[in-house]
C-alpha positions in Angstrom: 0.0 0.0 0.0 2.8 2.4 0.7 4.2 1.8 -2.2 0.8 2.1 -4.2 0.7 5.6 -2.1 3.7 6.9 -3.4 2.8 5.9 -7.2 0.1 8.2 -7.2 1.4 11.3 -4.9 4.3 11.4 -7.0 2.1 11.0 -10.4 0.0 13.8 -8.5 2.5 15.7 -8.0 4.4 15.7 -11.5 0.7 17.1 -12.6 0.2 20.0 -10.0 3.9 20.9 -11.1 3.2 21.1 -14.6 0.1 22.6 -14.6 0.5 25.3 -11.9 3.8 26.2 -13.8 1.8 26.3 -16.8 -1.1 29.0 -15.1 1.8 30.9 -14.0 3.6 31.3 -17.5 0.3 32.2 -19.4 -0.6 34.8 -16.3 2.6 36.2 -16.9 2.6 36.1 -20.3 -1.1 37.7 -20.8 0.3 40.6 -17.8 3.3 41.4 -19.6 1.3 41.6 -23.1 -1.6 44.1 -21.4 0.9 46.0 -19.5 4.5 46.3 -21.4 3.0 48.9 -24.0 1.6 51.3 -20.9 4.4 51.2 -18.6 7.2 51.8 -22.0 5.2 55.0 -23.0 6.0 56.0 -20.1 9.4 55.7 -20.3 10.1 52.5 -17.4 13.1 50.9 -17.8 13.2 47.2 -18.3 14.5 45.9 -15.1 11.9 47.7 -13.0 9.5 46.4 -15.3 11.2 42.4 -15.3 10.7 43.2 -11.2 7.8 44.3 -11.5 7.0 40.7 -12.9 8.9 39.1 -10.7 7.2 40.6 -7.5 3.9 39.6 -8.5 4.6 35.7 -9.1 3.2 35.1 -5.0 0.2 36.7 -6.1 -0.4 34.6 -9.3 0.9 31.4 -7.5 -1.9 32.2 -4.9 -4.5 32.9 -7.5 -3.7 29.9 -9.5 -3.1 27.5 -7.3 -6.8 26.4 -6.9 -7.4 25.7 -10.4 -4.4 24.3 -10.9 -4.9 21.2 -8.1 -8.2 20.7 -9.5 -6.7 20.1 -13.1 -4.2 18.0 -11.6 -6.7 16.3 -9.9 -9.1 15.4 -12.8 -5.9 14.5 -15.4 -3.9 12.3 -12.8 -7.2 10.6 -12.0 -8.2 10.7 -15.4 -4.4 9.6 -16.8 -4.6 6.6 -14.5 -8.3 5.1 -15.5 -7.4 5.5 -19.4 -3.9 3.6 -18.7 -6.6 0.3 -17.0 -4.4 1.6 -13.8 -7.0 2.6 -12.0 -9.3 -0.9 -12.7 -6.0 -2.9 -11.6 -5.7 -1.1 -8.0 -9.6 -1.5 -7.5 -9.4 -5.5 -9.2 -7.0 -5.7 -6.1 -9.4 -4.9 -3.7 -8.1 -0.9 -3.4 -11.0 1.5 -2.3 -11.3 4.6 -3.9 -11.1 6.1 -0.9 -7.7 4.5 -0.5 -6.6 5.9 -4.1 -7.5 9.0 -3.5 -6.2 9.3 -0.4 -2.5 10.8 -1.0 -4.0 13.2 -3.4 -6.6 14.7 -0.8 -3.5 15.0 1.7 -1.3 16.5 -0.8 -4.0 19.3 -1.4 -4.4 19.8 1.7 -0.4 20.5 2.1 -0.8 22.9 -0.2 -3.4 24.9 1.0 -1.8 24.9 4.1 1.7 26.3 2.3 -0.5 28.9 0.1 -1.1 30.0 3.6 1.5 30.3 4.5 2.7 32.2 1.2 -0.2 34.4 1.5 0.8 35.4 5.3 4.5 35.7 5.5 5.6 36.2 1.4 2.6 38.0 -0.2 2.3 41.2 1.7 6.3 42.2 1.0 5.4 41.0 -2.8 2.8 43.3 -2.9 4.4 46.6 -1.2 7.3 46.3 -3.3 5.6 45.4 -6.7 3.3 48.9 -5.5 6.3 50.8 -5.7 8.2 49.7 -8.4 4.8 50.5 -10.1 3.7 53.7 -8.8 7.4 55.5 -8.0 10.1 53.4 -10.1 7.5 53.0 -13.1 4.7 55.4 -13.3 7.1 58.1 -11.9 4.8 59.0 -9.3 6.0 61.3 -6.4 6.5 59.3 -3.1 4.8 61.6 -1.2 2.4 59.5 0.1 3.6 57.2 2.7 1.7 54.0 3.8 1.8 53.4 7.6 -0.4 50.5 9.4 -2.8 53.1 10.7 -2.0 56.2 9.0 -1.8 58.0 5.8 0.7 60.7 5.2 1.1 63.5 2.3 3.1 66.2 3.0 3.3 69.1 0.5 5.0 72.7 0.5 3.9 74.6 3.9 1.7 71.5 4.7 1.4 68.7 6.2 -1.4 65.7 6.4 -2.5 62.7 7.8 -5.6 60.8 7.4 -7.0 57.7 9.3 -8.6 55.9 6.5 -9.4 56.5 2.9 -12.3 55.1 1.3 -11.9 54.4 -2.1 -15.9 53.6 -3.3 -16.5 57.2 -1.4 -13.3 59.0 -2.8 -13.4 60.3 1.0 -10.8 60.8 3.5 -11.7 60.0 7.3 -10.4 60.7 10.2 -8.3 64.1 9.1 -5.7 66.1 10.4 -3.8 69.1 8.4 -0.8 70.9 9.7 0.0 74.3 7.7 3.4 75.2 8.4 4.9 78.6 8.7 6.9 79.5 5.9 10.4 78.6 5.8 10.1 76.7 8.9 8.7 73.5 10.1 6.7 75.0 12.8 2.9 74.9 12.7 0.7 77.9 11.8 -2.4 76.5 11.7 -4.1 72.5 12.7 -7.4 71.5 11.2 -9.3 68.5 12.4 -12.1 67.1 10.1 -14.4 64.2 10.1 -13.7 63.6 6.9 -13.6 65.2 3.4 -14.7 65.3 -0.2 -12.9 66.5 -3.5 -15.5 69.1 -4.9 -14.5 72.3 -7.3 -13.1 74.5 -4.6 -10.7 71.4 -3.1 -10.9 69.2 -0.6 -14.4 69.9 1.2 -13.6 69.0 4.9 -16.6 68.6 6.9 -17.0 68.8 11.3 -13.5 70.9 11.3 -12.1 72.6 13.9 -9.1 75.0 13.5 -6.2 75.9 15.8 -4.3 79.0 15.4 -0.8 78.7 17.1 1.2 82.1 17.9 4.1 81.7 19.8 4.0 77.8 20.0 0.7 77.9 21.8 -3.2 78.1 20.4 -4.4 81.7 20.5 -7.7 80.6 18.7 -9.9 78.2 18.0 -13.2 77.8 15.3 -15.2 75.2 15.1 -17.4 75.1 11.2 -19.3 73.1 9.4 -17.1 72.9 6.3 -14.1 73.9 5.0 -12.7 74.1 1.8 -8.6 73.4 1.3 -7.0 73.4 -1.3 -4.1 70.6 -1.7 -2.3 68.8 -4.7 -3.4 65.3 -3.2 -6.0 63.5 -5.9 -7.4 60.5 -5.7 -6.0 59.1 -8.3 -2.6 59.3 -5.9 -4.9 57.5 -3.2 -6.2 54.9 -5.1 -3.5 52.0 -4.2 -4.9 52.4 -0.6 -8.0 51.1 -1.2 -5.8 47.7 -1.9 -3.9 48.8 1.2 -4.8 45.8 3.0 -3.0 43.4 0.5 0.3 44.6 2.1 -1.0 43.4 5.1 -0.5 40.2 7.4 -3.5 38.9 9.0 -2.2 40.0 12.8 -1.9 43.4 10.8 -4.9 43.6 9.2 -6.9 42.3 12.1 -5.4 44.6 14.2 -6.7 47.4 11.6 -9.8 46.4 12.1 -9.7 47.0 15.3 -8.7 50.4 15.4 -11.1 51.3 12.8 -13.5 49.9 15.3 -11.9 51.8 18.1 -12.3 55.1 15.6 -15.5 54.6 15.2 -15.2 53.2 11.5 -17.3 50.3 10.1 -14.7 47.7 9.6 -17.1 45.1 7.6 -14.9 45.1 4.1 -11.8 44.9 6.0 -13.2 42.0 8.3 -14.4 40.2 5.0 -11.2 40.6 3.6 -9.5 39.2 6.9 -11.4 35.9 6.9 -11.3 35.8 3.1 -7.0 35.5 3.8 -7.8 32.3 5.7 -10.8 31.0 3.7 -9.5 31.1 0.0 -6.3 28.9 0.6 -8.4 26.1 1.7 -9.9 26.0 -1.3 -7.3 23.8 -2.8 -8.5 21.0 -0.6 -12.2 21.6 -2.0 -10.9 21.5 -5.6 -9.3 18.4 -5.1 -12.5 16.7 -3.4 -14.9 18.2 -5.8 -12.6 17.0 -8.6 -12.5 13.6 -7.7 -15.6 12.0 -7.8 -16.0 14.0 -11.4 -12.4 12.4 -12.6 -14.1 8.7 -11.3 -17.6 9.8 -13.3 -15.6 10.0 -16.6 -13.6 6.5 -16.5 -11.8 5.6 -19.3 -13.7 8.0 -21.8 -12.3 11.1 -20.0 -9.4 12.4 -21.3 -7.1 15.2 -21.6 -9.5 18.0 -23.2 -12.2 16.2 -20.6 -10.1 17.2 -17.9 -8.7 20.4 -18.5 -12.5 21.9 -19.9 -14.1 20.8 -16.4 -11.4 22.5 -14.5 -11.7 25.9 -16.2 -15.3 25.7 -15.7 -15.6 24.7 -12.4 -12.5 27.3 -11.7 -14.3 29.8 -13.2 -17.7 29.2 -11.5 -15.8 28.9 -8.3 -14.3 32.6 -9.1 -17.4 34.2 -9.9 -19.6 32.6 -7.2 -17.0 33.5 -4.3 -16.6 37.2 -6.1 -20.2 37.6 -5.7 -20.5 36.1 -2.2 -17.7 38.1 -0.8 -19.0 41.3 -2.3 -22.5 40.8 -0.5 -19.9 40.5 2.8 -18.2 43.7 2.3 -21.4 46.0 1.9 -22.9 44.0 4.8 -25.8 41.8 3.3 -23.9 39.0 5.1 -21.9 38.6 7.9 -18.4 38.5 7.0 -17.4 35.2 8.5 -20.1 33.9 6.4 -19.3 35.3 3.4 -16.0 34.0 3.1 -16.7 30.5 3.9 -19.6 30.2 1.7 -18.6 29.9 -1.5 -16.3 26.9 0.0 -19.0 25.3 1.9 -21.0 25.1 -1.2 -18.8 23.5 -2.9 -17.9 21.2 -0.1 -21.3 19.5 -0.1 -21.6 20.0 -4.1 -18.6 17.3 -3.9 -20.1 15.2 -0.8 -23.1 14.3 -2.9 -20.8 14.1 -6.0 -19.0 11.3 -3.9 -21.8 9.7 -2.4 -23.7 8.8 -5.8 -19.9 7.4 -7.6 -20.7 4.3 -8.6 -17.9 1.7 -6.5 
C-alpha cells in the first residue's frame, strides 16, 4: 500500500507541477502583453519592469493554485483510468477512498503552504511590486507614505495625515492638516475634520475645527461646518490604498480592524477581507474533493480535453460565485465570516453528494 501511495502522490504531484507552472507562465505572459506597452510610453526601464514581474509571481501562484490542483486532480485521476491503472488497483481490492487518499492529503499540504505564502511572502510582494509601479514606473512622487494606521502626504507649507481612505467614497476619514509657517517647520495652523470630499473649490472637509498657534501655543480656535482646502493630493494618488490591506498580514490587518472599530469606522470590508486570507487557501483542498468524484464519473472516456475543460469551468464558477459572495460581505448583506466560507461550503457539499452517488 505504501508503495501504491507513493505511485500516485508522485504522479499527483508531477501534474500540479506542470500545470500550476503552466497558469503561471500564461498569467505572466497575458500581464506582460496588457501592460508592457503602458508602462514603456512612459518611459520605465526594463529591469523595473522584469521586477515588476517578478514581484507579482506570490500573487499569481496564490491565484492559481486552486485551479491548478483541480486540473491535476481530474488529469492524474483521469491519466490513470485511461492507462486500465485505476481498474487494476480496484481488481485488487483498493478503495477509492484508499486511491485518493495521498491526493486529498497532498492538497491539503498545499493549501496549508499557500497559507503560508499568503501570510508571510505575499504582503512584502505586494508593497514592493506597489512601488516599483507607482514610484520606479509610473514616476509618481513618493509623497504618500503608507503606515499601518496612518496615511501621510506632506506638501509645500503642509502637512497631512488621514486615518482611513475610502476608495468607493473618494473620502478621506479621520483628518488632520498641519500648515506650516513659511520657511520653517513650525505649525501655523491645525485643522481636524471628520472627513472630506474633492469638490470644485478642493478638498471639502466637513466637522472641522481650527487651531491658530502664535508663539508655540493656540491663541484661537473655530469650530465650522465645512471647510474648503486646497491641496495637490488626488485621488487618483490614493487609489493604491484602497488595496492597502494586500500589504497586510492577517495579525496586521486584524489589528486594523480594530482600530477602525476603536475610531468609530465600520470595519465590515476589512473584516471580510481578513477571513477571506484564511478561507480562500483552503480552497485547494475543495478542488481536489470536488474534482475527484468528477475524474471517477468520466472513467476511461475522459481524457485530456475532458479534464482540463471541467477544471476551467468549475474554476471559473468557483471565481465568480465566491466574487459575488464576498462582495454581499463587504457591503454588509452577510456577515463576513459567512461570506467567506460560503462559496467553499457550497462546494464542499456540491462534492459530498458528487461522492456519495460514484458508482464503486
Amino acid at each position: 500500500m505504501r508503495i501504491l501511495s507513493r505511485y500516485v502522490a508522485t504522479a499527483y504531484l508531477r501534474m500540479l507541477l506542470l500545470c500550476l507552472g503552466s497558469f503561471i507562465a500564461i498569467y505572466l505572459v497575458v500581464d506582460f502583453m496588457e501592460k508592457v506597452a503602458r508602462f514603456t510610453r512612459g518611459g520605465a526601464q526594463w529591469q523595473h519592469i522584469a521586477l515588476f514581474f517578478v514581484a507579482k509571481i506570490p500573487e499569481i501562484v496564490i491565484d492559481t493554485t486552486p485551479l491548478a490542483v483541480l486540473m491535476a486532480t481530474l488529469l492524474t485521476l483521469g491519466t490513470l483510468s485511461m492507462n486500465s491503472e485505476l481498474t487494476a488497483m480496484r481488481s485488487c481490492g483498493v478503495s477509492l477512498a484508499r486511491i485518493s487518499a495521498p491526493i486529498l492529503a497532498i492538497s491539503l499540504l498545499v493549501s496549508v503552504g499557500t497559507l503560508l505564502i499568503g501570510e508571510l511572502v505575499l504582503p512584502a510582494s505586494y508593497a514592493k511590486r506597489t512601488y516599483i509601479q507607482e514610484v520606479l514606473i509610473q514616476k509618481k512622487s513618493p509623497s504618500i507614505y503608507f503606515r499601518q494606521h496612518n496615511i501621510w502626504h506632506r506638501e509645500e507649507g503642509a502637512i497631512l495625515r488621514a486615518t482611513l481612505f475610502d476608495p468607493q467614497k473618494k473620502e478621506l476619514k479621520g483628518i488632520t492638516l498641519w500648515q506650516l509657517k513659511p520657511g520653517t517647520a513650525q505649525p501655523e495652523t491645525r485643522t481636524d475634520a471628520a472627513s472630506a470630499l474633492l469638490s470644485e473649490r478642493g478638498w471639502l472637509f466637513k466637522d472641522v475645527v481650527v487651531r491658530r498657534f502664535e508663539a508655540g501655543e493656540v491663541s484661537r480656535t473655530a469650530k465650522l461646518a465645512d471647510l474648503a482646502v486646497h491641496l495637490e493630493l488626488k485621488p487618483a494618488d490614493l487609489k493604491v490604498l484602497g488595496k492597502y490591506s494586500d500589504s497586510m498580514t492577517m495579525v496586521e490587518l486584524n489589528r486594523y480592524c480594530k482600530k477602525l472599530r476603536e475610531g468609530g469606522y465600520d470595519p465590515t470590508r476589512y473584516l471580510t477581507q481578513l477571513h477571506s486570507r484564511l478561507s480562500l487557501p483552503f480552497g485547494c483542498a475543495i478542488m481536489a474533493f470536488l474534482g475527484i468524484p468528477f475524474a471517477l464519473r468520466g472513467g476511461r472516456s475522459s481524457g485530456i480535453a475532458f479534464g482540463i475543460g471541467l477544471s476551467l469551468g468549475i474554476g471559473f464558477l468557483y471565481v465568480i460565485v465566491n466574487s459575488i459572495i464576498i462582495s454581499f460581505g463587504q457591503v454588509g448583506l452577510l456577515p463576513p465570516v459567512i461570506a467567506a466560507w460560503a462559496t467553499n461550503f457550497i462546494f464542499l457539499l456540491a462534492g459530498i453528494w458528487l461522492a456519495l452517488t460514484v458508482d464503486n
